[in-house]
N, C-alpha and C positions, 0 to 999 in steps of 0.2 A: 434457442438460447443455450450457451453454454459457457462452463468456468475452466480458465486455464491456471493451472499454478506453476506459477514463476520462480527458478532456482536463482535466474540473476538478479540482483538487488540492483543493478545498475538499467537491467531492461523494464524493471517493474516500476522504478522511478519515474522514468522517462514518459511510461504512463498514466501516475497514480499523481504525478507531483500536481501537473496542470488541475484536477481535478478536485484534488486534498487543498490547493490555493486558493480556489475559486470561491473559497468560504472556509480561510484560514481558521474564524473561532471555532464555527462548527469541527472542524478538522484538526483541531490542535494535535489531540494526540498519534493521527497518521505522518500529520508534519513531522513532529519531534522524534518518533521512532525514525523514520524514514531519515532525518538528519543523523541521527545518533547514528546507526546501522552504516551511514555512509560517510562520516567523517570521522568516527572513530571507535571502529567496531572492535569490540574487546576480547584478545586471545581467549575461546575456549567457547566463546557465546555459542549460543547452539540461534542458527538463522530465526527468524518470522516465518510463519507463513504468508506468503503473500498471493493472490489470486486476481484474476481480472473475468468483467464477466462479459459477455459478447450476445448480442442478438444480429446473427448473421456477421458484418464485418464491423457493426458500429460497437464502439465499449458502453456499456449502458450502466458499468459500475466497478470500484474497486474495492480491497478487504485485504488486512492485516493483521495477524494476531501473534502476539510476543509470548516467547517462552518463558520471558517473569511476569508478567501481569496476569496471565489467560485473560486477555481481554482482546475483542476484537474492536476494530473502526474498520465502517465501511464510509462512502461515498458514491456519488453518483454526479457525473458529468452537468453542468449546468445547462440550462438550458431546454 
C-alpha cells in the first residue's frame, strides 16, 4: 500500500470525484472543496493537500486537507 500526493488539482479530481460521489452526504465537505478549488480558486489561496492511496494499482482511498479549515476528509471507493 502506498500514498501519492497530488500537485494537480485537476489529476486528483479525476480520481477523488468518482469516489467523494458515491456517497455525496458522507462527502459533502470533499465535494465542496474540491468544487470550490476548481471553479474558483482564490488568488493567493495556498493549495490542499491532496493524496490518493493505492494497494498495488487499485485506489483503495482518497484525503484532503485545506489550508483554512485543518480538517481532513477522507473516502474510500465503494464497493
Amino acid at each position: 500500500m502506498h500514498v501519492q500526493a497530488h500537485t494537480e488539482l485537476t489529476e486528483f479530481a479525476e480520481l477523488a470525484m468518482p469516489v467523494f460521489a458515491a456517497d455525496p452526504v458522507r462527502h459533502t465537505l470533499g465535494l465542496s472543496v474540491l468544487r470550490r478549488y476548481r471553479d474558483a480558486p482564490a488568488e493567493g489561496d495556498r493549495p490542499p493537500v491532496l493524496l490518493t492511496v493505492h494497494d498495488d494499482d487499485q485506489l483503495v482511498g482518497v484525503a484532503l486537507r485545506t489550508p483554512w479549515r485543518r480538517r481532513w476528509s477522507a473516502g474510500r471507493p465503494a464497493g
